[in-house]
N, C-alpha and C positions, 0 to 999 in steps of 0.2 A: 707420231712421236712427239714426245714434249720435249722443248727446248729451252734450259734451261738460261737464265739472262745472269750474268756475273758481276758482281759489285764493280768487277774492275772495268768490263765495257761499260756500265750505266756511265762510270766515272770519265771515262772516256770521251763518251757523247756528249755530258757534260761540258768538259774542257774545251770540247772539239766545237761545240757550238756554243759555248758562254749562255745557253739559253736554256733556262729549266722549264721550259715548256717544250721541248726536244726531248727530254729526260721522260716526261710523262706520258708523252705520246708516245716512245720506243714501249712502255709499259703497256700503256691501252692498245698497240697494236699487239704483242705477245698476251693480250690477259683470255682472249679464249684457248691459248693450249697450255698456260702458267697460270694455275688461279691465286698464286702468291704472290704476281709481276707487281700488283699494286702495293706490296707491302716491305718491296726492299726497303732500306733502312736511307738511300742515296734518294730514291722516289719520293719517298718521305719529307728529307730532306727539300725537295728541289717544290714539291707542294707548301709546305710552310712558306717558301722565297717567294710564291706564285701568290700563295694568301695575302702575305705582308703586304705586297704592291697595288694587288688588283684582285679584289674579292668576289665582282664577277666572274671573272677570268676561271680562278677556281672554282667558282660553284659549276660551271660551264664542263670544267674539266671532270671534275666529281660524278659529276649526273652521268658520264659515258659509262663510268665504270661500274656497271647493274649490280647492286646487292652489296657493292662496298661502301656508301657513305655513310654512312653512321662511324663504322669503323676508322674512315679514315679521316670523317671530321674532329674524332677524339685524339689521333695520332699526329695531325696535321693540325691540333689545337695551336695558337700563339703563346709564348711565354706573357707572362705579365713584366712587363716595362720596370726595372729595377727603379728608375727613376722617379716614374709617376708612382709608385712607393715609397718610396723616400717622401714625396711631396705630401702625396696623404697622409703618411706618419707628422710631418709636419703640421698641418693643419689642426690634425689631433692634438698634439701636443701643444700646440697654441690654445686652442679651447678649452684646454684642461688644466691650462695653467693657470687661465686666469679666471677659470669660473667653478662653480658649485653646480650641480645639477641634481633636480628633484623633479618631480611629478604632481600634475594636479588631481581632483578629484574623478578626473575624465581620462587620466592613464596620458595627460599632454605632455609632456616635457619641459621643463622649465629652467630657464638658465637665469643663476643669480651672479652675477659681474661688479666685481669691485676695482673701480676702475678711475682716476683721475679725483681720487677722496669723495667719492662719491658712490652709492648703491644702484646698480641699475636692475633689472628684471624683466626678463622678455621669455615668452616661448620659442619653446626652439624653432619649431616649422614657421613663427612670424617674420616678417620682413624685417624688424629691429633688429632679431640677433645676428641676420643674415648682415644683414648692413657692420652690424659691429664687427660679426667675426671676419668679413673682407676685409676691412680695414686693418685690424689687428695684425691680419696677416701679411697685407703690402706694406704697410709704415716700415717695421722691420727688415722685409727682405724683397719686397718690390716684387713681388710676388701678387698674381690674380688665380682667383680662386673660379677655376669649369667647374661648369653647370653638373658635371656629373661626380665630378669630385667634391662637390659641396653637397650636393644628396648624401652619398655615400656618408661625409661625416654628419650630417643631419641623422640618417639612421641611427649610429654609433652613440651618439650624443644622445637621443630619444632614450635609446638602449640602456644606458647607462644609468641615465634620471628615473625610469621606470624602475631595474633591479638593483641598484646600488642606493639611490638618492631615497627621502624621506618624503609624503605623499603631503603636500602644504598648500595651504587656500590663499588662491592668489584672487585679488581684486583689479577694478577697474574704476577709477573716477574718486568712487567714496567708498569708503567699510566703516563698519563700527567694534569698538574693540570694549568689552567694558562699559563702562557710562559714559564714552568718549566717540566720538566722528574723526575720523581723518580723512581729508580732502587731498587729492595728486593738484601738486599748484601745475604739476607738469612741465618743471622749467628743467633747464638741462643739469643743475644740480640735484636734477628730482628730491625735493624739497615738500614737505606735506604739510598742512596746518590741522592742528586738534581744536577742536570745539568741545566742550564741556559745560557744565554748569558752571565751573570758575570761571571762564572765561576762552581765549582764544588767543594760539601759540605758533608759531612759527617753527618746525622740527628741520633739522639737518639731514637726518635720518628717520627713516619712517621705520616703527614698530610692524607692521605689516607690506604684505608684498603687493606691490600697484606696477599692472599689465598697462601697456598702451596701443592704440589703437593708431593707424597711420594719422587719419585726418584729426587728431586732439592737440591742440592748440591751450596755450598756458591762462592761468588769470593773471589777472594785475596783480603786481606787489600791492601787501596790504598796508594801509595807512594806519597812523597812530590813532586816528578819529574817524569816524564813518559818520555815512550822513544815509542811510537808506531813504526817506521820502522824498529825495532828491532821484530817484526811480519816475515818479508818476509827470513827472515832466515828459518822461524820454518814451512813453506808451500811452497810447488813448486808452486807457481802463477809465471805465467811470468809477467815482467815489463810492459809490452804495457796494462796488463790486472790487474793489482794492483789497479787502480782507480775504476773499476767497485765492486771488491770484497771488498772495505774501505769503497766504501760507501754504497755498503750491509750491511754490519756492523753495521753503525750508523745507518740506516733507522731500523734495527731494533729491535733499543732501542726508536724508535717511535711509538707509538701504535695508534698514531691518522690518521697518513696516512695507505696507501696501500700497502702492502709490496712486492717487487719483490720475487720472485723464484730465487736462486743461484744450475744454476748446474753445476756440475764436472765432468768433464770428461777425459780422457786415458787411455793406453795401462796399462796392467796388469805392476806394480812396479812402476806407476807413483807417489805414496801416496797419491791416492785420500782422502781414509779414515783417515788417520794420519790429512788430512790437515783439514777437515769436521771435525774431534774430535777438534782440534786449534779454530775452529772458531767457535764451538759450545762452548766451553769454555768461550768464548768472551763476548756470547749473552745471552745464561742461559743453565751455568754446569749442566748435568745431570748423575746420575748412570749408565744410559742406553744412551751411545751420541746417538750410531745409532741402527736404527732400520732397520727389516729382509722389503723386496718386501711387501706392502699391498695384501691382497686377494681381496678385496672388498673396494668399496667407503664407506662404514659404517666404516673398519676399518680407513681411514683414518680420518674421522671426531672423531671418539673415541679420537684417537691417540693424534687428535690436541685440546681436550677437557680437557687433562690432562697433557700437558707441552704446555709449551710457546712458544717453537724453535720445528715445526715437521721436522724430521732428518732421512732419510733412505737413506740405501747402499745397492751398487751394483745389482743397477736396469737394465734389460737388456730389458722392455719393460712396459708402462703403455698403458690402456685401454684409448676409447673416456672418457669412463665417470668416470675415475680416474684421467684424465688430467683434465676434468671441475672441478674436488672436490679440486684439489689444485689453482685451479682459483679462488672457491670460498671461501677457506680457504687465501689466499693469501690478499683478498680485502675485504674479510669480507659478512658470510654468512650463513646459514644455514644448518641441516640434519633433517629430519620429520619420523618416522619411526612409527611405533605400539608399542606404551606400552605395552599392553598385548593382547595375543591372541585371550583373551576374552570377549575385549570388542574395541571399536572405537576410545579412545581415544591415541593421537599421544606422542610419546616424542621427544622434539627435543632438537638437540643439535647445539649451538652459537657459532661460533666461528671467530676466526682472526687471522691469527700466521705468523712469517716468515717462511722458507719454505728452508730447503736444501735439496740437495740428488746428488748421484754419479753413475756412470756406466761406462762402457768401451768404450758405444756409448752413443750419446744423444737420448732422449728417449720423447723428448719436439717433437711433430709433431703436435699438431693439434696448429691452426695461434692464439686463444684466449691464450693459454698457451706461445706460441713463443713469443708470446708480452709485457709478463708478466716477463718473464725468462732474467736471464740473466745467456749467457752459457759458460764457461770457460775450456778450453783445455789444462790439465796439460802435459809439455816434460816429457819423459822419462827419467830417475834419472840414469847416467851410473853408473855398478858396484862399479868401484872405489868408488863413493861417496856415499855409500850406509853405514848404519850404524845401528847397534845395537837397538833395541826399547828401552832399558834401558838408555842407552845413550840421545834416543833423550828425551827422557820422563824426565831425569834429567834437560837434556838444557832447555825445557821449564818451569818448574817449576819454575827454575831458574831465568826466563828472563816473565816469566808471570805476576806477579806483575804490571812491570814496563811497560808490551806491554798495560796492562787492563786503568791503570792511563794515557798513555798517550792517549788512544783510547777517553777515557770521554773530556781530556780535549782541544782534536782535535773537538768532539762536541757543545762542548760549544765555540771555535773559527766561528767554522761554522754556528751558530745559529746565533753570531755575523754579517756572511756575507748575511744569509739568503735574505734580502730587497733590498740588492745590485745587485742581478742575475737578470739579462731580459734573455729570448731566443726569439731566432728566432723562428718567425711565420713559418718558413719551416722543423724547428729543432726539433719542441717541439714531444714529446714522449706518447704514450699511459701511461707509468706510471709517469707522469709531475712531480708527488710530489720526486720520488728517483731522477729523473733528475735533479731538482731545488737544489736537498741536494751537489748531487754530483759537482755541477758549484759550490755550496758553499766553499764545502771541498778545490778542488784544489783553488779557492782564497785564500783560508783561510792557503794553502800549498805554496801560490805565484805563482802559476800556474797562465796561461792565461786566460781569457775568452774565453769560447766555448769549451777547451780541452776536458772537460769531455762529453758533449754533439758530441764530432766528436770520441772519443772511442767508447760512447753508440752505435752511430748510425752505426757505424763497425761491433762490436759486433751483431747486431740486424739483420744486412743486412745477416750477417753467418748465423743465425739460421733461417731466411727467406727462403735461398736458401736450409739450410738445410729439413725443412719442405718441400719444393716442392718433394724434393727425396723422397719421402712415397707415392709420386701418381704419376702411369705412366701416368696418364692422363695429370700433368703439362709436363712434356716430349713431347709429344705427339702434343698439343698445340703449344710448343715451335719450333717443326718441324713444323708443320704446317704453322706458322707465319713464320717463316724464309726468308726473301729475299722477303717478300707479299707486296707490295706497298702501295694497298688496304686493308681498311677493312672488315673481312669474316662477314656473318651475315645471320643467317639461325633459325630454330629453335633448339632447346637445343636434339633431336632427329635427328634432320638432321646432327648438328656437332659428336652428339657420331658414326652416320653410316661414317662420313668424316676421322673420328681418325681411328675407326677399322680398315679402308682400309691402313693406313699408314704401312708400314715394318719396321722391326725391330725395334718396341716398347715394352719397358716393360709395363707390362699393371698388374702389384705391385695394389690391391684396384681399378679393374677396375668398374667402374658403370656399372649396369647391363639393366638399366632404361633410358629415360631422365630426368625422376625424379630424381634419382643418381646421373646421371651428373651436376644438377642442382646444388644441395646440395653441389656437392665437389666445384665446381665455385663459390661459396658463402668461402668457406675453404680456397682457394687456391687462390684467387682474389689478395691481398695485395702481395703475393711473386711474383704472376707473373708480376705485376705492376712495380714492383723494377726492375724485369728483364726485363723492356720494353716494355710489353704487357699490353695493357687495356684490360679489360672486363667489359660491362656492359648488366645488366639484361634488357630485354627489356617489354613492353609488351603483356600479352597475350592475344593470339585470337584464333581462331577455331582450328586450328592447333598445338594447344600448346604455351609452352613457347620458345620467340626468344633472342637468343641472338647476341651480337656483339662485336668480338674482332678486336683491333687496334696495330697496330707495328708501336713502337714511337722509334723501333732500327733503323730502315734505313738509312741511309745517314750518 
């Protein structure tokens, strides 16, 4: 016989033991001849009192009851907190008072804040706006913002900048707008300077939106006068090699072109680093100048997703496919990876950045990157003239101001020359846009025409010949042709059995293939070209792939 449980004894029990785990158990001992015990309305009640305090406790209790918990977790659900309502509506409303929200070109959320006569601009999900919106919010009412109630309006906010706000290109460091540059001084008035062919301007407000990155640190206020070659004091560049690393400089407060690669390289005490922190300064000061050897091509694209200038020391060797990642960070290009483990969709990350880093040897070997590079070999700094970091850390401080103002307004002369530079059709360069800059500069310094284009092509021939030394195979080749009248021409297996026979070859990355060989012949074609050797691919037929090398040394 079922026995029926009555709201008024549940209530009973209740009173009678002040304990609403009494309540629950009178139920779970009646639920095999009442399959309804668990769903009186006091039971109910006395589960909500049991959840609020001790959610073990409940789960504990739940699990007895077979085939009711779904049910009774929805029944026995908790109200939401009128107050922590109130709070979140608060927050919201703090956000939304004092800012604009839009979206980037990547669906990011973007909060513009006008705040203290001044423009500010942060992502939403960045630590800046996080930073700003706590604050915003305790000043007023003394109030701290949990971790889950600041998600919560980070959603809402995201939300909102995605389907209500306007979709706006937001920048980092420098953009160009027009025939003009504007550079983030990054001071706390966020204050921008234009560079133009007029000249060079001081703005209160910035025409375009400039994001910031935790670790970016501001420039010096600019002086009424500059002195830029008051620079080569403060970095061991040699003089024959000054033109190539000034107008790295200014190319990269360009964000519309391509940017070279700047490497550094000598012997231990040459102030690789010292001179890499100077010209980091230049381009965009950061907390961190330099960074440790990447692990991986993911780090580098991180890396260069969250400052503007990527900057590593004391590299003693990069990968193939860490040398393409700064190729394609260099010119502008992508990373695609998995969002999450558990499902297909990718995240990628965009980027563009200049590009420095330093080693004892050059560490540029495959020909995409040598192209790209421009490679600089610091002398060694004798004892004598060695000095104090304190010392020199003062002297630039000192003299930084006036290197930074004159650097802008050696740009803004050059932009002046820009329409003036023709090159030679035999001269012109894989990265045309730094070379066009740099024929500007030296005009613009009264230099000759061509100067900088007969540097470049110096500099480039170096790191040409340097790349061949990473494959014995160029070696190898270069014997072979040696004194050859004719050109050889076999299949791409015929010439690797032709090389192996050679003596006393290093054989550094020998192909193992003719398909290997192939591949490095595609790598290694440009340098051996320079040195006088054509190579061209030929044909394939039954026999494979042939090819055909010429010696245009003879005579």
């Amino acid at each position: 016989m079922n026995i029926a449980i009555s709201p008024e004894l549940l209530r009973q029990a209740a009173e009678e033991t002040a304990d609403p785990v009494a309540v629950v158990e009178l139920a779970l001992g009646k639920l095999g001849t009442d399959a309804g015990a668990m769903y009186e309305s006091d039971v109910i009640d006395a589960l909500k009192v049991i959840r609020r305090k001790d959610e073990a406790a409940y789960t504990r209790l739940v699990a007895r009851a077979t085939g009711c918990k779904t049910r009774l977790d929805r029944l026995a659900a908790l109200e939401r907190d009128s107050h922590q309502d109130s709070n979140q509506d608060l927050i919201l409303q703090v956000a939304q008072t004092a800012c604009q929200y839009h979206h980037d070109g990547d669906g990011q959320g973007v909060a513009v804040i006008e705040t203290d006569g001044h423009r500010e601009v942060h992502l939403v999900d960045g630590q800046g706006f996080k930073k700003w919106l706590r604050a915003a919010v305790y000043k007023p009412h003394r109030m701290g913002i949990p971790d889950q109630a600041m998600n919560t309006a980070l959603a809402t906010l995201n939300a909102i900048g995605n389907h209500e706000g306007d979709q706006i290109a937001v920048h980092q460091r420098c953009a160009k707008v027009g025939n003009a540059y504007f550079i983030d001084c990054c001071d706390d008035a966020w204050r921008v300077i234009r560079v133009d062919e007029h000249g060079v301007q001081v703005l209160d407000r910035s025409p375009v939106y400039f994001i910031r990155s935790k670790g970016m640190r501001p420039f010096p206020a600019l002086l009424a006068e500059g002195d830029v070659d008051k620079l080569w004091k403060h970095i061991n560049i040699p003089a024959y090699r000054q033109p190539l690393v000034l107008a790295w400089l200014l190319d990269s407060l360009r964000p519309d072109t391509p940017f070279p690669v700047l490497e550094l390289t000598g012997e231990m005490g040459s102030a690789k680093s010292s001179a890499q922190r100077r010209l980091r300064d230049l381009v965009d000061p950061n907390e961190v100048p330099l960074r440790a050897r990447p692990k991986t091509v993911e780090d580098i694209h991180v890396a260069a997703s969250g400052s503007y200038l990527v900057s590593y020391e004391n590299l003693s060797n990069l990968t193939p496919d860490q040398q393409d990642a700064f190729c394609i960070i260099s010119t502008g290009g992508g990373f695609a990876t998995r969002a999450l483990y558990t499902n297909g969709d990718e995240f990628v990350l965009r980027c563009k950045n200049p590009v420095i880093f330093n080693g004892i040897n050059p560490v540029t070997s495959q020909s995409d990157l040598i192209d790209r590079a421009i490679s600089v070999e610091l002398p060694s700094i004798p004892s004598a003239q060695r000095q104090n970091e304190q010392a020199l850390d003062a002297s630039w401080q000192e003299d930084y101001p006036a290197i930074f103002t004159g650097l802008l307004h050696l740009l803004s002369r050059a932009l002046r020359q820009l329409q003036k530079v023709t090159l030679d059709d035999g001269k012109k360069k894989r990265m045309i846009d730094y070379q066009t800059l740099g024929e500007a500069i030296c005009l613009a310094q009264g230099l000759a025409a061509g100067h900088f284009s007969d540097v470049l092509d110096e500099a480039q021939g170096e790191g040409v010949l340097r790349g061949l030394e990473t494959f014995g195979i160029s070696n190898a080749i270069s014997v072979l042709m040696d004194g050859r009248p004719k050109p050889w021409e076999g299949t791409c297996l015929k010439l690797l059995a032709a090389l192996s026979e050679l003596p006393g070859i290093d054989r550094s990355h020998w192909p193992k293939s003719a398909r290997g060989l192939a591949a490095q012949l595609k790598r290694i074609a440009p340098g051996l070209r320079r040195t006088g050797i054509g190579v061209e691919m030929l044909e394939r037929d039954r026999q494979g792939r042939s090819v055909r090398l010429s010696n245009f040394r003879r005579g």
